[in-house]
PyMOL commands that place a pseudoatom at each C-alpha (Angstrom):
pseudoatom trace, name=CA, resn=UNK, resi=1, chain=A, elem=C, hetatm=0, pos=[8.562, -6.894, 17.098]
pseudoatom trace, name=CA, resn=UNK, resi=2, chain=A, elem=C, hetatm=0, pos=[6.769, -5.511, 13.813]
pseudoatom trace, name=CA, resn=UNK, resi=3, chain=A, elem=C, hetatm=0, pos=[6.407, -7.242, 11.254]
pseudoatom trace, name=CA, resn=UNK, resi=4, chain=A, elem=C, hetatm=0, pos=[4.290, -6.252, 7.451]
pseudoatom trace, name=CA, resn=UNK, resi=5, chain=A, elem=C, hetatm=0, pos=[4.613, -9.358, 5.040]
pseudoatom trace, name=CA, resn=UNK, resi=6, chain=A, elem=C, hetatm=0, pos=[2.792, -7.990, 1.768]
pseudoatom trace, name=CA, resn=UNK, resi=7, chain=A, elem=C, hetatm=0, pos=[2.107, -10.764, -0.452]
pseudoatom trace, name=CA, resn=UNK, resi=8, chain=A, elem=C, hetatm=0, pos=[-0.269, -10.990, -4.124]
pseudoatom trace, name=CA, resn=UNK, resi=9, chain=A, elem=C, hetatm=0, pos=[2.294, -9.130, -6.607]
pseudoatom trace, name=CA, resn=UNK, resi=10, chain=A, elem=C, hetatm=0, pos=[2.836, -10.522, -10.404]
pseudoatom trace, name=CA, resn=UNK, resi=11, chain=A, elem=C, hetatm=0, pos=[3.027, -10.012, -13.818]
pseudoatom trace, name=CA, resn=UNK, resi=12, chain=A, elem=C, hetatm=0, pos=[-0.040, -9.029, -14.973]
pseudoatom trace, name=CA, resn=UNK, resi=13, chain=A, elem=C, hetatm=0, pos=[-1.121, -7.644, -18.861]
pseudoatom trace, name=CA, resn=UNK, resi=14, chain=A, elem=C, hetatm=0, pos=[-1.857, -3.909, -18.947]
pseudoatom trace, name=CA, resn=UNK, resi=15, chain=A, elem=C, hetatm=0, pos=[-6.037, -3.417, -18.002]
pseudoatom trace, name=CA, resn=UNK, resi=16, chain=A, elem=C, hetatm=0, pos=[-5.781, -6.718, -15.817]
pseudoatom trace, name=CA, resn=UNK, resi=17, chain=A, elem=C, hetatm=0, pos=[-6.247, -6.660, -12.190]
pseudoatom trace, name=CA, resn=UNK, resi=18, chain=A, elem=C, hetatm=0, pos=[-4.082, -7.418, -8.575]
pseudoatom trace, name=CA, resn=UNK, resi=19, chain=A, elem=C, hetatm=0, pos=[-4.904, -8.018, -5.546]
pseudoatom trace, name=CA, resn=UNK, resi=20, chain=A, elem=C, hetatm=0, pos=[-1.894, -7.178, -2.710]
pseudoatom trace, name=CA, resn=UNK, resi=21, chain=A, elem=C, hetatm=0, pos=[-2.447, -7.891, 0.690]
pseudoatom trace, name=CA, resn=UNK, resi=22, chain=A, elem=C, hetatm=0, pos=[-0.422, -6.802, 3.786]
pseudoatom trace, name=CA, resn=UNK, resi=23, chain=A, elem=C, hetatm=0, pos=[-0.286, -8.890, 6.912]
pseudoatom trace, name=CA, resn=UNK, resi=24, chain=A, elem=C, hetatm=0, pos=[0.316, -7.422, 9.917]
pseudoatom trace, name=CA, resn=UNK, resi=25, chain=A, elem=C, hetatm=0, pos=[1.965, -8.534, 13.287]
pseudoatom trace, name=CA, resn=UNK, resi=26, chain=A, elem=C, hetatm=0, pos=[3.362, -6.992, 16.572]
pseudoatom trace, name=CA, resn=UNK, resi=27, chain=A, elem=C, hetatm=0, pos=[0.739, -3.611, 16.194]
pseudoatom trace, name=CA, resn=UNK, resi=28, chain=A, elem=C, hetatm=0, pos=[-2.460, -3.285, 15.428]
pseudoatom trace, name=CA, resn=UNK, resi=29, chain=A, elem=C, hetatm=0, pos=[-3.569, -1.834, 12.498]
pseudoatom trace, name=CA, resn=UNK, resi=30, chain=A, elem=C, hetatm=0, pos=[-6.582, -0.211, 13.456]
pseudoatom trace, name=CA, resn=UNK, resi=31, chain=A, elem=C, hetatm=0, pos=[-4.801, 2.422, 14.999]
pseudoatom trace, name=CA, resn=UNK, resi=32, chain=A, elem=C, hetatm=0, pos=[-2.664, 3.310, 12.899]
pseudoatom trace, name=CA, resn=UNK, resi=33, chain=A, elem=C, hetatm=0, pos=[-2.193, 4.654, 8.953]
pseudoatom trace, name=CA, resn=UNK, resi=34, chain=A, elem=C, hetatm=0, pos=[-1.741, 1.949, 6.871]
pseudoatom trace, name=CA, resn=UNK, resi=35, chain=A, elem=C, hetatm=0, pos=[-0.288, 2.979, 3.436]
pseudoatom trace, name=CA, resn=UNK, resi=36, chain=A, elem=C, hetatm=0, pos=[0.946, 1.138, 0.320]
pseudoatom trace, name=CA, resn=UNK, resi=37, chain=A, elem=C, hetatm=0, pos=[3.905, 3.256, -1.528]
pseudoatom trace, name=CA, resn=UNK, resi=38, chain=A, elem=C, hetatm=0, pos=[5.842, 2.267, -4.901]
pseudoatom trace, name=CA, resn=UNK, resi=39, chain=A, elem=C, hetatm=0, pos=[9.446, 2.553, -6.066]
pseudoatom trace, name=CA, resn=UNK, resi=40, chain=A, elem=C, hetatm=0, pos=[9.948, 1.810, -9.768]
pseudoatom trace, name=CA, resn=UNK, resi=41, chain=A, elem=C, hetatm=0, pos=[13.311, 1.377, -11.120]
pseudoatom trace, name=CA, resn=UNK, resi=42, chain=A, elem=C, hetatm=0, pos=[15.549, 4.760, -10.863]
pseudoatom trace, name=CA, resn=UNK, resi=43, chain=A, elem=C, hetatm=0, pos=[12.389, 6.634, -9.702]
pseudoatom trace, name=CA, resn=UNK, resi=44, chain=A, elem=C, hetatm=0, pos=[11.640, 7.604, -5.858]
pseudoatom trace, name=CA, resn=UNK, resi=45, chain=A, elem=C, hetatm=0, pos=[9.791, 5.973, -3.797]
pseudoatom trace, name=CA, resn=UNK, resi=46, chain=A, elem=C, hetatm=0, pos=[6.270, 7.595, -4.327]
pseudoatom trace, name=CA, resn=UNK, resi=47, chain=A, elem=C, hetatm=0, pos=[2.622, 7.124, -2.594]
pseudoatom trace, name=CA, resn=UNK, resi=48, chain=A, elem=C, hetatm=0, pos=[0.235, 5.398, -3.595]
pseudoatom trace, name=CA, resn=UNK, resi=49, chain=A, elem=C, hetatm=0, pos=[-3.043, 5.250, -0.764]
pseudoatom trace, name=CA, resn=UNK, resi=50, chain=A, elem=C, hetatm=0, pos=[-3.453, 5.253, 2.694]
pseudoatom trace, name=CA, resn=UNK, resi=51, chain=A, elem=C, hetatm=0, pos=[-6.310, 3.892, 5.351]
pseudoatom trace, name=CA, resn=UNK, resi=52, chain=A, elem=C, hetatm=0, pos=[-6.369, 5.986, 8.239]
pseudoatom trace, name=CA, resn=UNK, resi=53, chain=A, elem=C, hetatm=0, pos=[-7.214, 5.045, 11.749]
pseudoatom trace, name=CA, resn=UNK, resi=54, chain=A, elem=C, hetatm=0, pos=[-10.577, 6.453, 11.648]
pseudoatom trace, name=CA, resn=UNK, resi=55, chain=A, elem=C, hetatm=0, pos=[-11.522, 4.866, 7.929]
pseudoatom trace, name=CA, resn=UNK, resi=56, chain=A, elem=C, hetatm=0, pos=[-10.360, 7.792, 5.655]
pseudoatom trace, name=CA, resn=UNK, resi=57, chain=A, elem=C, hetatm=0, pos=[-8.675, 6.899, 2.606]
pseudoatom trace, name=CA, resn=UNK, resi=58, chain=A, elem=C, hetatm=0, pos=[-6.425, 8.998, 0.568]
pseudoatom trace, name=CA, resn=UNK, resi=59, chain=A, elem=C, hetatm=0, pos=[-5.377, 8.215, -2.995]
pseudoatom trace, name=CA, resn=UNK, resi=60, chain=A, elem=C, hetatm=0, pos=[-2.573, 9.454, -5.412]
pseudoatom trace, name=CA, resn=UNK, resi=61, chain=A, elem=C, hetatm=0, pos=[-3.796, 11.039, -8.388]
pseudoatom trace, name=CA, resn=UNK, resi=62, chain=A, elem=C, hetatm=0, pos=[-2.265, 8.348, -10.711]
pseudoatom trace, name=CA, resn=UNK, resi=63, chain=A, elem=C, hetatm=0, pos=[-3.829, 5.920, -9.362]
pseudoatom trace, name=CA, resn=UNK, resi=64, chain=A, elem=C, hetatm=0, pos=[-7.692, 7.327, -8.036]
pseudoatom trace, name=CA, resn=UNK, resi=65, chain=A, elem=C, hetatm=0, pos=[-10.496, 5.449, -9.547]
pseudoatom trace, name=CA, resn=UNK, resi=66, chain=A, elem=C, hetatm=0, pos=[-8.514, 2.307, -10.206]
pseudoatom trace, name=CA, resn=UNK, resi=67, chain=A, elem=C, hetatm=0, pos=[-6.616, 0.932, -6.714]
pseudoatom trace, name=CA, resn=UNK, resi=68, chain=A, elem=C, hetatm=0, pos=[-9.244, 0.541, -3.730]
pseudoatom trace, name=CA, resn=UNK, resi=69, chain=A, elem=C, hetatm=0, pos=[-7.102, 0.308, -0.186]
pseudoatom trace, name=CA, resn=UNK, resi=70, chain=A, elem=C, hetatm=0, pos=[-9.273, -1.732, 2.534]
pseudoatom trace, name=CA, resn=UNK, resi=71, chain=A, elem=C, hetatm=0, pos=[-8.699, -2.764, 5.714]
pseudoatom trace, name=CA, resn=UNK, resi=72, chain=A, elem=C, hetatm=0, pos=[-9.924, -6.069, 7.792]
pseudoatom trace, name=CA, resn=UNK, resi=73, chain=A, elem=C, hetatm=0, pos=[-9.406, -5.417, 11.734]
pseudoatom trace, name=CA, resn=UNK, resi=74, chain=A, elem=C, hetatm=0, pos=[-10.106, -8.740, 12.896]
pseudoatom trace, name=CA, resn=UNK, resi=75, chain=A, elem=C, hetatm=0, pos=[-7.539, -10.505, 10.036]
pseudoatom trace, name=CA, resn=UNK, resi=76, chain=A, elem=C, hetatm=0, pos=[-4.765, -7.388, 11.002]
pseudoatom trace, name=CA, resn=UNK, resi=77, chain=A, elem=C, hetatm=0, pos=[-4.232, -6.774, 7.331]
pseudoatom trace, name=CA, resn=UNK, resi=78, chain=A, elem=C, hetatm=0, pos=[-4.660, -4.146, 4.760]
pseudoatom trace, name=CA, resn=UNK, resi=79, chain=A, elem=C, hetatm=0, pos=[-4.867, -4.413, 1.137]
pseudoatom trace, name=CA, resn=UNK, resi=80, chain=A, elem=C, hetatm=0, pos=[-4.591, -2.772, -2.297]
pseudoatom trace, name=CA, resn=UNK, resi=81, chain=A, elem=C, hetatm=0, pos=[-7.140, -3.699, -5.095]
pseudoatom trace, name=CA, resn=UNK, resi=82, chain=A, elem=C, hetatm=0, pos=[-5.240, -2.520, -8.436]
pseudoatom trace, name=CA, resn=UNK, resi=83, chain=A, elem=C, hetatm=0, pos=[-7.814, -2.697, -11.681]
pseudoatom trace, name=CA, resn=UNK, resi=84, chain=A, elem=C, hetatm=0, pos=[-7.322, -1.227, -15.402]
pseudoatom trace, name=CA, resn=UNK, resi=85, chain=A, elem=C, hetatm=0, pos=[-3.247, -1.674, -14.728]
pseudoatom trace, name=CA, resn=UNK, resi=86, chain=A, elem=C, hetatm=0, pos=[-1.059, 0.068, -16.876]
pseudoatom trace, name=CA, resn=UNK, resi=87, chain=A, elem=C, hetatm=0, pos=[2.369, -0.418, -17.753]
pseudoatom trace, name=CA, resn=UNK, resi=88, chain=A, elem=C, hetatm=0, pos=[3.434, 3.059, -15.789]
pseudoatom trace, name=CA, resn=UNK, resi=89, chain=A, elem=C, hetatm=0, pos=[2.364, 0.923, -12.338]
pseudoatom trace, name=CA, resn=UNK, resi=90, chain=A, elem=C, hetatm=0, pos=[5.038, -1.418, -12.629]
pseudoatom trace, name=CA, resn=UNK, resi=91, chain=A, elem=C, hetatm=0, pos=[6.630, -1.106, -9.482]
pseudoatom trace, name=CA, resn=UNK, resi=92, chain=A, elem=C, hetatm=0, pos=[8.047, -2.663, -6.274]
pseudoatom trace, name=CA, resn=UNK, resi=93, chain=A, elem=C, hetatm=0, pos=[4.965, -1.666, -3.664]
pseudoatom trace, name=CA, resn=UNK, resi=94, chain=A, elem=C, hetatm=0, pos=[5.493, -1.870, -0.238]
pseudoatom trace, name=CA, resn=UNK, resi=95, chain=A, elem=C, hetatm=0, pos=[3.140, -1.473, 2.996]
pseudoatom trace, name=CA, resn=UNK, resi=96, chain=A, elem=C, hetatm=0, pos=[3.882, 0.935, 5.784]
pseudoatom trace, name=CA, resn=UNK, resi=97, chain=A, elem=C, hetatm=0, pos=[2.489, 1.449, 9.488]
pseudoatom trace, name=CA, resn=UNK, resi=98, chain=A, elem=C, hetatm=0, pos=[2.796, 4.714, 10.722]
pseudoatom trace, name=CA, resn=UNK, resi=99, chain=A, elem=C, hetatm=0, pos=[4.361, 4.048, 14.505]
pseudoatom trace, name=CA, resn=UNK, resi=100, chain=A, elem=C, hetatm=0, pos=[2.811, 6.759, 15.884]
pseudoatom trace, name=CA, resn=UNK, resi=101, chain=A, elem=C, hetatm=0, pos=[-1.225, 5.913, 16.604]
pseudoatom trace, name=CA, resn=UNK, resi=102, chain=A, elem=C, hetatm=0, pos=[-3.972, 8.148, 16.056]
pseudoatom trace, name=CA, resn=UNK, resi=103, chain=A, elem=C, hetatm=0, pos=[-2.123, 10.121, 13.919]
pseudoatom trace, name=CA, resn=UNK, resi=104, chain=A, elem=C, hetatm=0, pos=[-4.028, 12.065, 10.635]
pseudoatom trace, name=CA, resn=UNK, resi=105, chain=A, elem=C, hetatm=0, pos=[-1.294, 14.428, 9.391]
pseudoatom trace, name=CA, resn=UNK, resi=106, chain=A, elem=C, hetatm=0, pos=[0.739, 13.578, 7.011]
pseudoatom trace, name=CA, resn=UNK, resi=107, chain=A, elem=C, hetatm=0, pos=[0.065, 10.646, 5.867]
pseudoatom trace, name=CA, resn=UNK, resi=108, chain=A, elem=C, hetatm=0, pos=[0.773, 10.537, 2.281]
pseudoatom trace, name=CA, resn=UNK, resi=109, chain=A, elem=C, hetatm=0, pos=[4.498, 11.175, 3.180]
pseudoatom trace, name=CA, resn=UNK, resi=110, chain=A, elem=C, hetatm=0, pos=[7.297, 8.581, 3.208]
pseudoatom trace, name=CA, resn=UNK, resi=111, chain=A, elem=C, hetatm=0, pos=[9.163, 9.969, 5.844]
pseudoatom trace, name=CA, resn=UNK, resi=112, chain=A, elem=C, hetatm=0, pos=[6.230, 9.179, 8.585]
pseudoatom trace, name=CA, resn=UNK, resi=113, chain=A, elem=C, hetatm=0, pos=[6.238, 5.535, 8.367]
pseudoatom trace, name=CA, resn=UNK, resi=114, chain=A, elem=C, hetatm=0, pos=[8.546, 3.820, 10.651]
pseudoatom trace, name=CA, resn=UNK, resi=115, chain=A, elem=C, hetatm=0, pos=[7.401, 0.021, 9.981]
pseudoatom trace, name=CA, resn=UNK, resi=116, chain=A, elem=C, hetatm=0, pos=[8.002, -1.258, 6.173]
pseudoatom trace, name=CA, resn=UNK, resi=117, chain=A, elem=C, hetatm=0, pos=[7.242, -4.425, 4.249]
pseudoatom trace, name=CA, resn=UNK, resi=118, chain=A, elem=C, hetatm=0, pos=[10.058, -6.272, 2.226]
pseudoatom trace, name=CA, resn=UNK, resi=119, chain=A, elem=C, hetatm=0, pos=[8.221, -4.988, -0.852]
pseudoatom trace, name=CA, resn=UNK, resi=120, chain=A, elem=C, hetatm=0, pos=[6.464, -7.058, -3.619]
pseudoatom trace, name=CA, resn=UNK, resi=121, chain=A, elem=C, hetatm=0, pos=[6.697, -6.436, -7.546]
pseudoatom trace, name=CA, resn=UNK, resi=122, chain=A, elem=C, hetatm=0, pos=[4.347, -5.424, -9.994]
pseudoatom trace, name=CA, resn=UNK, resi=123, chain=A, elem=C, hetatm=0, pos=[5.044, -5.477, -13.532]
pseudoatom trace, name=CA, resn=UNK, resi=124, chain=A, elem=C, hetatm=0, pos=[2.108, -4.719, -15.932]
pseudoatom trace, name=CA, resn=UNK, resi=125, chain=A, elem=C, hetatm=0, pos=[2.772, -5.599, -19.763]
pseudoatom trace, name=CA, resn=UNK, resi=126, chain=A, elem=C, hetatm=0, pos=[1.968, -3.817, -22.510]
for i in range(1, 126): cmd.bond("trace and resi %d" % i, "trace and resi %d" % (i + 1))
show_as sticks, trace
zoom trace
């Protein structure tokens, strides 16, 4: 059975810093796409940065240059390094695991991830 426990979310002023980590159990993550997303209130659930398999990372726009995904083989776990938070990142984020191994296409897209986290919050003040 698969299991993603994300854990690290907050309250956090706007320009501080986060550190979410996703544990993972039942697959390994190394060969899969790993991905954190983020659903704010009344919005859709949006992407935020994937690792890939094969070490590629892929960020969204809104968040480039700030969040820095990473991924530790022999812990099983991926995580999201948020700096210079702004209010517009408060969010639930959640970890996905792409079922399907090996896989490169895609992977900034909701509807490829079959395993899902129970979501942590982020709320940045201003």
């Amino acid at each position: 059975q698969v299991q993603l426990v994300e854990s690290g979310g907050g309250l956090v002023q706007a320009g501080g810093s986060l550190r979410l980590s996703c544990a993972a159990s039942g697959l390994t993550i190394s060969n899969c796409a790993t991905a954190w997303f983020r659903q704010a209130p009344g919005k859709e659930r949006e992407f935020v940065a994937v690792f890939t398999w094969n070490g590629n990372t892929l960020y969204a726009d809104s968040v480039k240059g700030r969040f820095t995904i990473s991924r530790d083989n022999a812990k099983n776990t991926v995580s999201l390094q948020m700096n210079s938070l702004k209010p517009e990142d408060t969010a639930v984020y959640y970890c996905a695991a792409d079922a399907t191994p090996y896989r490169i296409v895609g992977v900034a897209t909701t509807s490829l991830y079959h395993y899902w986290g129970q979501g942590t919050q982020v709320t940045v003040s201003s």
